[in-house]
C-alpha positions as CSV (number, residue, x, y, z in Angstrom):
1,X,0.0,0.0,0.0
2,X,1.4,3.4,-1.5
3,X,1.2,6.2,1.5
4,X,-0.5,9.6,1.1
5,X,2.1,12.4,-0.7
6,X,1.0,14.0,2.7
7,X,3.0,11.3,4.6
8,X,-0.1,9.4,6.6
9,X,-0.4,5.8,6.0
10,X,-3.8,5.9,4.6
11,X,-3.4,5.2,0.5
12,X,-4.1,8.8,-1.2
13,X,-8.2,8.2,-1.9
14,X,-8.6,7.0,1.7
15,X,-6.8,10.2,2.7
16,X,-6.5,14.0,0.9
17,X,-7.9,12.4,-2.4
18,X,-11.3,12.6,-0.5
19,X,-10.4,16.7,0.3
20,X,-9.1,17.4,-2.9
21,X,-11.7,16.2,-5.1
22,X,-14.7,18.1,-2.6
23,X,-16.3,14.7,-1.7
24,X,-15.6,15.9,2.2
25,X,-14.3,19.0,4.3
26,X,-11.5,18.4,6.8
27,X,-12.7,17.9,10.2
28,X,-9.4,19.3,11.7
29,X,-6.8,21.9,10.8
30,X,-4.4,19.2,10.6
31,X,-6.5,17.6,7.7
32,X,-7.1,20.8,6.0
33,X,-3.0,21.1,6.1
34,X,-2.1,17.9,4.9
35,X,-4.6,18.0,2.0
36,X,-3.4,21.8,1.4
37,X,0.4,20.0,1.0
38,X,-0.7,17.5,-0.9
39,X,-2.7,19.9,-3.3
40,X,0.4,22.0,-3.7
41,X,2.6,18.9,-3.9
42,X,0.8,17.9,-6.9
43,X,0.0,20.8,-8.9
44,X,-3.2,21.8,-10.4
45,X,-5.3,22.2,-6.9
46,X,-5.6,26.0,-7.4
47,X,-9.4,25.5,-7.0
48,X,-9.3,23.8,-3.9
49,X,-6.4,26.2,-2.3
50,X,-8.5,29.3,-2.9
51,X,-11.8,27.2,-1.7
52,X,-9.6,26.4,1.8
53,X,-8.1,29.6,2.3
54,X,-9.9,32.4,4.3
55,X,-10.7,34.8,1.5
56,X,-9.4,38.2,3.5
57,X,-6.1,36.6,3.7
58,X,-5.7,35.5,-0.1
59,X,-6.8,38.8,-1.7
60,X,-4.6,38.6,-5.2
61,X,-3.5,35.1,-5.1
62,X,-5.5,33.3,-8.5
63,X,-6.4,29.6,-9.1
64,X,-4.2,29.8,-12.5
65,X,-1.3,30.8,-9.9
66,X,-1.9,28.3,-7.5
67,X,-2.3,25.5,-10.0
68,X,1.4,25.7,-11.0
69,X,3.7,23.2,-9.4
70,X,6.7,25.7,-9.2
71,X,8.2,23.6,-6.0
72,X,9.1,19.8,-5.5
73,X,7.3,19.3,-2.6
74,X,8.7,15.8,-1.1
75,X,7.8,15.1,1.9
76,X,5.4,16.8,5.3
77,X,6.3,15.9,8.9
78,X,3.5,18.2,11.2
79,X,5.5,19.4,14.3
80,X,2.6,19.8,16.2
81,X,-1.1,20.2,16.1
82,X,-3.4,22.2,18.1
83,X,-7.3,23.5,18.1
84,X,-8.9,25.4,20.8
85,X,-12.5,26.1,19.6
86,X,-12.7,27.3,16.2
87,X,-9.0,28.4,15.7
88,X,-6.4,25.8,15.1
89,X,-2.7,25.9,14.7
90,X,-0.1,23.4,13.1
91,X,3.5,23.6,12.6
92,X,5.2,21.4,10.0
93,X,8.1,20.9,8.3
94,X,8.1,20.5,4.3
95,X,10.9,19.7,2.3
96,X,11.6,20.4,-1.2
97,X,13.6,20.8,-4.1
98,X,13.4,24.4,-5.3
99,X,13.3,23.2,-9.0
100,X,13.7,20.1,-11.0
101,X,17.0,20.7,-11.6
102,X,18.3,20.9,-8.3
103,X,20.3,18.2,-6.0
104,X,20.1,20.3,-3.0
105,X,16.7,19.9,-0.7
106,X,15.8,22.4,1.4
107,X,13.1,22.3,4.8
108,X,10.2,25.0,5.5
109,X,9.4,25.9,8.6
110,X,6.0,27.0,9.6
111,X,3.6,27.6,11.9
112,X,0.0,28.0,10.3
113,X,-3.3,29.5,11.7
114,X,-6.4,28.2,10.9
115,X,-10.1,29.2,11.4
116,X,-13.8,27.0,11.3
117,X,-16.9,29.1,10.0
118,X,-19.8,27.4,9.7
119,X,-18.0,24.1,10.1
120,X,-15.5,24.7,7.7
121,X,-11.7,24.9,8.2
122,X,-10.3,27.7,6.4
123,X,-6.0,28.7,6.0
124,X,-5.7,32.2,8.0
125,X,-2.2,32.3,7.4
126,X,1.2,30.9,8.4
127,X,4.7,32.0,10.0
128,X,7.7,30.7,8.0
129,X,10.6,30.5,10.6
């Protein structure tokens, strides 16, 4: 059995597959991250990042923009996860190859806020560090 791209062992449709293709909303921040990795880590989620992202955060960000795969995403390891209520917070690590061409991986660090609104978990925003 493959793993998720977002690192759980659940195969892809079992896991973000589910998210991605708006069968079902995440029930945690943590979900809504992991699918939100695995969208970018594919390419061609624009849609879905814009549907999951609080809309008075992502003022000028497009679906075309978001649909390009300019990163290789690799692999996600979530540092911590946290909700109190309707805010949530996760911190992760993500690494990545900046393009195709290069050898050299590199690690994110972040720390990302989330929100619920009519029991829907929405990207605020996140800290790189």
């Amino acid at each position: 059995m493959k793993s998720c791209i977002c690192g759980k062992s659940k195969p892809f449709a079992k896991c973000c597959d589910r998210f991605l293709s708006g069968k079902h909303n995440a029930k945690t921040p943590e979900q809504l991250m992991r699918s939100r990795f695995s969208a970018y880590a594919l390419g061609g989620f624009g849609k879905y990042l814009i549907s999951t992202w609080l809309p008075a955060s992502s003022k000028g960000l497009s679906v075309s923009e978001l649909s390009e795969k300019t990163v290789n995403w690799q692999r996600l390891k979530i540092v911590s996860s946290s909700q109190q209520g309707n805010n949530g917070v996760v911190e992760f690590n993500a690494w990545f190859y900046k393009s195709t061409s290069s050898d050299e991986m590199e690690i994110m660090h972040e720390i990302s806020e989330f929100v619920r609104i009519q029991s829907r978990w929405f990207y605020v925003g996140g800290i790189v560090k």
